[in-house]
DOMI-503117 format. One record per residue (C-alpha): residue number from 0; residue in one letter; x, y, z. Coordinates in steps of 0.02 Angstrom, whole numbers, plus 50000, padded with zeros to 5 digits. Layout:
NODE num residuo    px    py    pz
NODE NUM       a     X     Y     Z
...
REM end
This chain:
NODE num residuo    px    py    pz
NODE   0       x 50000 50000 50000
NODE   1       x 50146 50114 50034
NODE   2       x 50185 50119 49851
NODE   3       x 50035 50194 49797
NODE   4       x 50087 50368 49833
NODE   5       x 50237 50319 49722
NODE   6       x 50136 50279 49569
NODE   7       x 50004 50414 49590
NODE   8       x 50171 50553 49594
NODE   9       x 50235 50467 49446
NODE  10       x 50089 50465 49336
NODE  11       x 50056 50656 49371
NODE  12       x 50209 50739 49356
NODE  13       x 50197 50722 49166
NODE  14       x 50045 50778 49170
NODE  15       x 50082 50938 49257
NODE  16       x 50223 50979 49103
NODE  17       x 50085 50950 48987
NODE  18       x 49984 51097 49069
NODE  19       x 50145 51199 49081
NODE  20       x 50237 51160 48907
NODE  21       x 50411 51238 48889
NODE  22       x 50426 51416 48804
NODE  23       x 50444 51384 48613
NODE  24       x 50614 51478 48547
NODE  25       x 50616 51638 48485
NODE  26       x 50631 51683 48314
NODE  27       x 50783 51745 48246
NODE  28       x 50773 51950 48222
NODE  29       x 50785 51997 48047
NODE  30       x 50905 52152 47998
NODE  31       x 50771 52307 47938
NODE  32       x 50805 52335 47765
NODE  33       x 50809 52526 47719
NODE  34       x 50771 52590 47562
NODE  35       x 50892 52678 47486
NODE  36       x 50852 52878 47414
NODE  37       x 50785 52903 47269
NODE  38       x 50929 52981 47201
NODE  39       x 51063 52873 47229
NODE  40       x 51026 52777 47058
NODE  41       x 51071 52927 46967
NODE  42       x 51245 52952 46900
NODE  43       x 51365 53012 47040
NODE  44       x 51450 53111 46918
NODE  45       x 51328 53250 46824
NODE  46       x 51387 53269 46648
NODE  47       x 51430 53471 46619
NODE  48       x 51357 53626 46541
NODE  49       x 51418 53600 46344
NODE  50       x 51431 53786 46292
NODE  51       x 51527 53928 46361
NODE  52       x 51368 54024 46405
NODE  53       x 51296 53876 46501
NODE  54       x 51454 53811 46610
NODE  55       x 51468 54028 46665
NODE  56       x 51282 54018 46710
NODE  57       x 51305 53853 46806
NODE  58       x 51454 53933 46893
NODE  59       x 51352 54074 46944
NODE  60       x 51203 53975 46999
NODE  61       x 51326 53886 47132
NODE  62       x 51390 54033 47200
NODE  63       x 51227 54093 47221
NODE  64       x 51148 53956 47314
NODE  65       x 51332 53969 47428
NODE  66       x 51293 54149 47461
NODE  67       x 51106 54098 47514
NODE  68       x 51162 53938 47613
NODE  69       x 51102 53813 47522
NODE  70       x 51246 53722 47454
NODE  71       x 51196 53554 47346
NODE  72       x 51330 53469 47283
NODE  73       x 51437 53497 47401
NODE  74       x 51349 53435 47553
NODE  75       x 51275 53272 47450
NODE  76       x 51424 53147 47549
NODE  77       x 51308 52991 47505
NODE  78       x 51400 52961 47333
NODE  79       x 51568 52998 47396
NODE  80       x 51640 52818 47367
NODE  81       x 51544 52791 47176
NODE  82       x 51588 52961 47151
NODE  83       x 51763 52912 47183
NODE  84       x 51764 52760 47092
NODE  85       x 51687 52859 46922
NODE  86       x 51820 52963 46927
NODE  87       x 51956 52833 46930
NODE  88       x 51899 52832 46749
NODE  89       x 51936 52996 46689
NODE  90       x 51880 53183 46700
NODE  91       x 51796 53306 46620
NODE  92       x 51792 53463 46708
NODE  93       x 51678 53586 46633
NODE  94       x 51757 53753 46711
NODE  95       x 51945 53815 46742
NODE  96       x 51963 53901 46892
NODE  97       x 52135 54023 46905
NODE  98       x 52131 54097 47068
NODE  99       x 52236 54129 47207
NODE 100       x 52324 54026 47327
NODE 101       x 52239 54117 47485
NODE 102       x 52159 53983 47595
NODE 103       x 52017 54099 47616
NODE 104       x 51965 54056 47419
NODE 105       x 51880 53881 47418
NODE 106       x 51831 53886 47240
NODE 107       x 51758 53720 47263
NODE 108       x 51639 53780 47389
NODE 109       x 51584 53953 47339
NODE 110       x 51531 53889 47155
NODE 111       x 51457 53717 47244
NODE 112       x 51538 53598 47120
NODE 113       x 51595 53444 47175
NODE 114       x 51745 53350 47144
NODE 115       x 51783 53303 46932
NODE 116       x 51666 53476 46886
NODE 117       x 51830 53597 46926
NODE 118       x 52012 53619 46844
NODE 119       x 52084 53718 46989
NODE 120       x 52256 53821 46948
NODE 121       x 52316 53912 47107
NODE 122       x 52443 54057 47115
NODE 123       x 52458 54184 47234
NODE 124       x 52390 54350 47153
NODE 125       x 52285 54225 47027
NODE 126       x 52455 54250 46914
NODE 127       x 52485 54109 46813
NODE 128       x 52653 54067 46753
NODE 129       x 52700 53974 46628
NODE 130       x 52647 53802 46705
NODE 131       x 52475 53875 46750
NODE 132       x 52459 53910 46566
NODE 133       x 52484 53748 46518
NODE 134       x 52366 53682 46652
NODE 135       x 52254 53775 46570
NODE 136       x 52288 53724 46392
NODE 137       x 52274 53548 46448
NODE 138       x 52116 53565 46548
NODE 139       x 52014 53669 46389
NODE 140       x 52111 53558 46232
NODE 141       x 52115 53383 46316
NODE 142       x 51979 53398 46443
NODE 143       x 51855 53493 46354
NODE 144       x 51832 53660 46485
NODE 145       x 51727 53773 46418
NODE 146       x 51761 53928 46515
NODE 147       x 51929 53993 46617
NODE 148       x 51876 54101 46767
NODE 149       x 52031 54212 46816
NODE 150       x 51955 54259 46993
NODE 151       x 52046 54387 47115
NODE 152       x 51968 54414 47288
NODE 153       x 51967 54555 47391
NODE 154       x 52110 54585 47528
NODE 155       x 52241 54493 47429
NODE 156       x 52384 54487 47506
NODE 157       x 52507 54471 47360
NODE 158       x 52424 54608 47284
NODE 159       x 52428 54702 47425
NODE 160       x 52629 54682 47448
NODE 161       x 52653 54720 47260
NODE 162       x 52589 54885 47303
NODE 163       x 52669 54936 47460
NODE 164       x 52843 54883 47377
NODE 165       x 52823 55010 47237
NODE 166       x 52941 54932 47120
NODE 167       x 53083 54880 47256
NODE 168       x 53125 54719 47247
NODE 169       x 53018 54609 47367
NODE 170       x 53168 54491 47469
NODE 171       x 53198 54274 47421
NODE 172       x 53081 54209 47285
NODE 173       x 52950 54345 47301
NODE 174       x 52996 54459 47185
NODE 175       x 52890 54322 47071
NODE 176       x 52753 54410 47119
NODE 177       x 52806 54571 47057
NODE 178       x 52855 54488 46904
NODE 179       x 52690 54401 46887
NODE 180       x 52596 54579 46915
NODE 181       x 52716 54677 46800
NODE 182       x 52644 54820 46740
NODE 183       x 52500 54842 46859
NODE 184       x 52568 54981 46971
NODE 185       x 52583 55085 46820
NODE 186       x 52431 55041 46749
NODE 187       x 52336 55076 46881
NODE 188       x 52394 55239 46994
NODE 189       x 52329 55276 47147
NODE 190       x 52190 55419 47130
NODE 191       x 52240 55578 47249
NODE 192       x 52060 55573 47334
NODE 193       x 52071 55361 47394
NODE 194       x 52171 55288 47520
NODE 195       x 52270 55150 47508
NODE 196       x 52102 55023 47549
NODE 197       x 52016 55108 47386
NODE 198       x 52181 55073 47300
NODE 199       x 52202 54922 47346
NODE 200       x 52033 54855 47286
NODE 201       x 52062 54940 47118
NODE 202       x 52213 54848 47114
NODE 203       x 52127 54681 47139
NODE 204       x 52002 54720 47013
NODE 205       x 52130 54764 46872
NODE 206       x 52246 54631 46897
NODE 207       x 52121 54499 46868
NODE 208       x 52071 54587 46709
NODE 209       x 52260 54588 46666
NODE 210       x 52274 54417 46693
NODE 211       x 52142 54354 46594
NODE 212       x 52196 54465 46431
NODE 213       x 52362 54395 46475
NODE 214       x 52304 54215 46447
NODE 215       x 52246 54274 46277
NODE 216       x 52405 54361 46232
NODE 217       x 52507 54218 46289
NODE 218       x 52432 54079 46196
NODE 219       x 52381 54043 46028
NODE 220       x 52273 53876 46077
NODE 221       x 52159 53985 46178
NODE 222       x 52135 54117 46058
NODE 223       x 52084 54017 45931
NODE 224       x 51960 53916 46023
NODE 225       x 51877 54097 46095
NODE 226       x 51863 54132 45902
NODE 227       x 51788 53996 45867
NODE 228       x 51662 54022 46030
NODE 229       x 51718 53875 46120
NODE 230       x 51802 53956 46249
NODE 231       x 51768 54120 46357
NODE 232       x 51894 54193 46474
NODE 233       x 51818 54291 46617
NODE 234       x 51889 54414 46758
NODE 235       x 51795 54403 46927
NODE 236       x 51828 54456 47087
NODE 237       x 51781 54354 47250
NODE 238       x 51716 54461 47403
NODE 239       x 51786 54374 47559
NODE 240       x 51653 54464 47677
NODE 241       x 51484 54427 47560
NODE 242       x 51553 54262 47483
NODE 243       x 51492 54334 47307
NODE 244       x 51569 54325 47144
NODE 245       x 51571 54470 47028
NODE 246       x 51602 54398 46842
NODE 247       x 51677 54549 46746
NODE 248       x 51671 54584 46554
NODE 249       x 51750 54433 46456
NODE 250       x 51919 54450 46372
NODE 251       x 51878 54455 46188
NODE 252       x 51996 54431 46049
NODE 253       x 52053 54569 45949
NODE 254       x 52021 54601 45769
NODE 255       x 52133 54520 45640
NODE 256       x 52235 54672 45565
NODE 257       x 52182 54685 45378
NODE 258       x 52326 54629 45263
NODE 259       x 52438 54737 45174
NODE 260       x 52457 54745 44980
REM end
C-alpha cells in the first residue's frame, strides 16, 4: 500500500508539464532593410554645361545658392565612394578656375561643384606662370573646359605687397610676384582722393582683368578656340566678407589686322 503514493506522483508529474509546456524559441530578428534615396541611382557624376554660356551660368548659379546657404553638391556625401570610383575613369571638368592661393578662396565651395566639375590652377595674386598656362591648355584642349575664370578676391595679400613695395625688389623668391603683376602699378595709379584700401581694391580688380587678357596674349590655343566660341575667358573678383562673385566683362579677341598689299 505504501507504494501507491509512488505511482500516483509518477503518473502526474507528466501531466503537470503537459499543462505547463516549455517556452517555444524565439525567432531569429531579421536586419530592417532601408530603402535607399531616390537619388542614389542617378549618376554620381553629372555630365557638364556644353557651351561657354551655360558652364558661366552654372558657375554662377553655385555661387549663388553658397551665398544663400544652400549648398547642393557639396553637402551630398552619400555618393562619395561611387563618386570616387567614376572618377578613377577619367575627368571632364567643365570650368577652369585660376585663382589665388589664399586659403580663404575655396573655389570648390563658393561655386558648389563637386569634385571632377573643377580644373583648379592656384597662384598667389591669381598669376599664372607658365605652368598655370599649360594647366590650362590641357584642361580646355584635352579635357574639354569650356570657360577659364581668372578670379581675384578682395584683401589679397600678394596684391597688397606688390603695392606697398612700389617697384623695390620684394626679398627670396618673392619678387615672382612682382614679376607676375608687372605692369600693374603703372597701369593703375593711385587716385589723389582714395586711400590705400580704395587702392588696393582697384588693384585687385585690374589685375584679374590683366590676367585674363594675358592668357589670351600668351597663347595661341586659347585664342583660337575663343574665336571659334568654344572658349570664354572671364575676370571676377571674390568678396571674402559677402562670399559673392562678381564675373567681369570677358576678354575678347582682337580684330585680325587687315593685310597689306
Amino acid at each position: 500500500m505504501r507504494a501507491l503514493p509512488l505511482i500516483l506522483l509518477l503518473t502526474l508529474v507528466p501531466l503537470a508539464a503537459e499543462e505547463h509546456p516549455a517556452p517555444a524559441p524565439k525567432a531569429k530578428a531579421h536586419p530592417k532593410v532601408v530603402s535607399a534615396p531616390q537619388h542614389a541611382a542617378e549618376a554620381p557624376v553629372a555630365a557638364g554645361p556644353g557651351t561657354p554660356k551655360a558652364a558661366l551660368a552654372e558657375l554662377s548659379a553655385g555661387n549663388a545658392r553658397f551665398v544663400a546657404g544652400k549648398r547642393v553638391r557639396t553637402l551630398d556625401t552619400g555618393q562619395d565612394a561611387a563618386m570616387r570610383a567614376a572618377l578613377v575613369q577619367g575627368q571632364a571638368p567643365f570650368a577652369v578656375v585660376i585663382t589665388c592661393s589664399d586659403s580663404r578662396v575655396p573655389d570648390a565651395l563658393l561655386f558648389d561643384q563637386e569634385a571632377g566639375r573643377l580644373f583648379t590652377i592656384r597662384e598667389a595674386g591669381n598669376a599664372p606662370d607658365l605652368q598655370g598656362l599649360a594647366s590650362a591648355e590641357y584642361a580646355v584642349g584635352h579635357l574639354g573646359s569650356k570657360v577659364i575664370v581668372v578670379m581675384g578676391h578682395t584683401s589679397c595679400g600678394a596684391v597688397k605687397a606688390v603695392r606697398e613695395a612700389n617697384g623695390k625688389p620684394l626679398p627670396g623668391n618673392l619678387w615672382a610676384l612682382q614679376a607676375g603683376m608687372a605692369g600693374l602699378l603703372e597701369s593703375t595709379p593711385q587716385d589723389p582722393n582714395e586711400d590705400a584700401k580704395g587702392h588696393l581694391a582697384h588693384l585687385e580688380e585690374a589685375n584679374a582683368r590683366r590676367q585674363a587678357q594675358a592668357l589670351l596674349d600668351r597663347s595661341p590655343l586659347l585664342r583660337d578656340l575663343l574665336v571659334a566660341g568654344k572658349l570664354a575667358i572671364v575676370p571676377a573678383l571674390y568678396n571674402l566678407a559677402s562670399g559673392k562673385v562678381q564675373f567681369l566683362k570677358a576678354v575678347a579677341a582682337a580684330a585680325a589686322a587687315p593685310a597689306h598689299h
